[in-house]
Each structure stands twice: as structure tokens, then as C-alpha cells.
Steps between C-alpha positions, in 0.01 A plus 500: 500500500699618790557885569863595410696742763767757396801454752571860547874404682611386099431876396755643739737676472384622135654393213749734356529371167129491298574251271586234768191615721288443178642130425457390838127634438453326219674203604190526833260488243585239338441281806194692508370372174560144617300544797179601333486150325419404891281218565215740622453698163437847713641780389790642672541735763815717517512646903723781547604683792439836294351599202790362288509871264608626849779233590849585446695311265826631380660800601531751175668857507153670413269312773465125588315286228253265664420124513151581227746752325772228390235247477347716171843538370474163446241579214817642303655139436339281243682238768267580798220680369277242541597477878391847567193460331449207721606652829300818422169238456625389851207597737697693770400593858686722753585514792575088517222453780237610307171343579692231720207400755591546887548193581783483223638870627451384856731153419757697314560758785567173737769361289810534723821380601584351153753240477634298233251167418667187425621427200464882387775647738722607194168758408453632866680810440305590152205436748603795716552698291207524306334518808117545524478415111635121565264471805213577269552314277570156701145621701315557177673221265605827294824493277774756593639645148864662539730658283792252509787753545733313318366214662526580808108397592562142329263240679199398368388401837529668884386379821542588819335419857392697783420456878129549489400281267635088496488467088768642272460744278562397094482777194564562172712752363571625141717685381560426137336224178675183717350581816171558318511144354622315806222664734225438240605097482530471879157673522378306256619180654282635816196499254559152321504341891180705567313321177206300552218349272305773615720816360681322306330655204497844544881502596681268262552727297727734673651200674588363183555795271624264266254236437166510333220302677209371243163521612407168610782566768237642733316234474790255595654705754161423729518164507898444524613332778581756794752242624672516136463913426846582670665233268295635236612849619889380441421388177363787368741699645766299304295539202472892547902543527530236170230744299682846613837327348297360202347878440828615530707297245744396747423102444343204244249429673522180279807385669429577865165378578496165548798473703480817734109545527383171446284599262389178309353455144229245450536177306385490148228199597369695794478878264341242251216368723469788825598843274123619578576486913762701421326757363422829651426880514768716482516849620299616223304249508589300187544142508851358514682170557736499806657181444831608704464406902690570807442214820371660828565151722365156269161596509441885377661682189535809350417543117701739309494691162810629379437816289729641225387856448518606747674305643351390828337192723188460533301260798222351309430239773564413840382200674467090542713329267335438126462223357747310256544167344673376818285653731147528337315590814 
């Protein structure tokens, strides 16, 4: 899991009015939440340019509340008190550079001479201002997290490019539940392209949050064709986005399968003689049927079980095409 960085420029000027500073909190911490479903599984770490107790948030006749102040008051909503009990569990670390190695302070102190990258020059003035915040976090891979100021701070995504160095330089940016959601699918995109048979196994779960894997996938996974995995990858992607729905009760699964997914039954006469290759470990280890298929190219399938509570796909099998009535061998 990345580091997250507080963009100090979204806190200024202070908010006047504490109930909008406190949405525009909560509405941060939502994208927060999203991000700590990250591919890595590490916990999250909150950098700050101050202790947060002792940042300035909204101007009040008595004294200025600060940004930890208005993030408790979120404890006094049944809505959001479950995002200040998750923010509070946020590791946090201030100032931002903490324990940054040399090498990393030494690159960020030769960033210079920004100008807009291509393809990003609608962001280049967000990129300014935010100043040494964005340039740590396109060294480090970090996430800047803003407070959207009625949506003023509303890309996902910056870049910008600078003399010194000939590459561009992308980031991610949240500032509210959409960002969140959008950064954690393009960096788990990033992930799914980095699979091979090797990690595959220790990382398919939080590539494919919602999929179950049964055991004898480990096995499979090592002797699957390296020139098929990325077509396997796609698949399985597919599959992922079909389950999420399918958890969701936003489709029938019944009636989108076979036409969007390709997901294919098996004939009665091959079930009737080949049901026993077709039967695996599931997650739990229990011994299932997964009859249903998806085709990576004509030789190499996927084998599928379709549960109902709860509702969810499970990979039983991945590898060389079984065999059927047709195709016995």
C-alpha cells in the first residue's frame, strides 16, 4: 500500500463554516477507505505536514478548530462514525518526509522547473499549487489526499514534467469515495499486468477481491501456459467485475453469462461420463463440481462455480482443456 499525502494548499484559507469543513472531511475519508482495499494489503499511512490536532481547520469565534478536532466530531453522526473510527486507526506520521531515505530527499529537492506533461496540462496548476506535496508523491508513488473545496481539487490523476529529468511525472489524487475507487482499479490494473505464475498466488486475492480461488488453483497456476496467463488475466478480470455485480444484486447472473462472459455449461453426455475431471477443491477445501467454463484461446479453460449464498465465483480450475464426448483427450 502506497503512503497517502495531505495537500496542505486544500486547507487554505480555513473553512468558515464547520459543517462544510467536516463533510468535505468525511467525504476524504471515504476515498480513504477505498484505498486500504489496495492490492498490497499494508496498512495505511496518513503523512501530514503537522501534527493534524495542530492544523487549522475552520475559523470559530472562540479559537480555530483543527483538522484532528473536526475529524472526532465526526464520531457524533451515526452517518460517519465509522469513518472516524477508521481514520483515527490510520497510522499517521508527521512532518510528510519522515524517514524518506536521502536519496529520496536528495531527488525531491531537484525537482524543478515544472511544466505541464502531456495529456495532464488541464491538472498543471493543481500541481503548483500543492507544491512539494505533489512532487512527493509522483517521487515516492504516494497518493495526494485533498479536501475537494467544492470540487475544486477534482482529478483523480496529475502529472507534470520537469527539465532535469526526461520522464513525466503521473499521480494519484483523492479527494473523495470516487476518486478512491478509480485510483484503486487503475492501481489494481498495474498489479493484474504485473501477475505471473510465480506470485500469482499470494496476490490474487487482492487483485480479484471478488473471486474465490479453490485450492488446486496453486497447483494449476504453475503449470499454465506463460504465453496464455495475460489472456487468462482478462478473463478473470471479466469474471471479477461479473461476481462484484452478482454480489451486489444488480444482475441474473442466469441471463448474462453465456452471452457476455462466455461462460459455457457442459453437455449432459460429457457431465455424464467426465463429472470426476471436473471435480475440485474449493477454498475450503471441499470437493465441488465446476461444470461452468470460460475459453482462454481453443486450448485452455477456466472452470467456474457459481455460488448462491453468498453469492460469489469461485475458480476451481484453470488449465488445458478437459475432456468431453467430442474431445475425449
Amino acid at each position: 500500500m502506497p503512503d497517502v499525502v495531505l495537500n496542505r494548499s486544500s486547507l487554505q484559507p480555513i473553512y468558515s463554516s464547520y459543517g462544510d469543513a467536516a463533510a468535505e472531511l468525511a467525504n476524504m475519508i471515504r476515498g480513504l477507505v477505498c484505498l486500504e482495499d489496495d492490492i498490497e494489503n499494508d496498512r495505511l499511512v496518513f503523512r501530514t505536514h503537522a501534527d493534524p490536532w495542530y492544523i487549522p481547520l475552520v475559523e470559530c469565534e472562540d479559537g480555530n478548530e483543527t483538522f484532528g478536532s473536526v475529524a472526532e466530531s465526526l464520531y457524533h453522526s451515526h452517518e460517519t462514525r465509522d469513518l472516524a473510527s477508521f481514520f483515527h486507526a490510520v497510522q499517521s506520521m508527521s512532518p510528510a518526509d519522515t524517514g524518506l531515505g536521502d536519496d529520496i530527499l536528495e531527488k525531491l529537492l531537484s525537482v524543478d522547473a515544472i511544466n505541464p506533461a502531456s495529456g495532464y496540462e488541464a491538472t498543471i496548476d493543481h500541481v503548483l499549487k500543492a507544491g512539494l506535496e505533489a512532487i512527493q508523491c509522483a517521487v515516492t508513488n504516494s497518493i495526494l489526499m485533498s479536501l475537494s473545496r467544492n470540487n475544486v481539487w477534482q482529478f483523480d490523476e496529475m502529472g507534470f514534467c520537469c527539465n532535469n529529468f526526461p520522464d513525466s511525472f503521473i499521480f494519484d489524487h483523492v479527494a473523495n469515495e470516487q476518486h478512491g475507487n478509480l485510483v484503486l482499479e487503475r492501481r489494481r490494473e498495474i498489479a493484474q499486468r504485473g501477475l505471473t505464475a510465480r506470485n500469482f498466488w499470494d496476490l490474487k486475492q487482492s487483485c480479484f477481491p471478488n473471486l474465490l480461488f479453490g485450492l488446486d488453483v496453486e497447483r494449476h497456476i504453475e503449470s499454465f501456459s506463460a504465453a496464455m496467463l495475460g489472456l487468462a488475466i482478462t478473463r478473470m478480470r471479466d469474471l471479477n467485475s461479473l461476481s462484484k455485480k452478482y454480489g451486489e444484486n444488480s444482475i441474473d447472473i442466469t441471463r448474462v453469462v453465456e452471452v457476455r462472459h462466455r461462460i459455457k455449461p457442459e453437455s449432459e453426455q460429457t457431465m455424464a461420463r467426465y463429472e470426476n475431471n471436473r471435480t475440485f477443491s474449493d477454498h475450503q477445501g471441499r470437493r465441488l463440481v465446476f461444470e461452468k467454463h470460460v475459453w482462454v484461446g481453443q486450448q485452455y479453460r477456466i472452470h467456474i462455480f457459481i455460488h448462491e449464498n453468498p453469492r460469489i465465483i469461485e475458480i476451481g480450475y484453470m488449465g488445458t482443456h478437459l475432456p468431453t464426448v467430442l474431445y475425449p483427450t
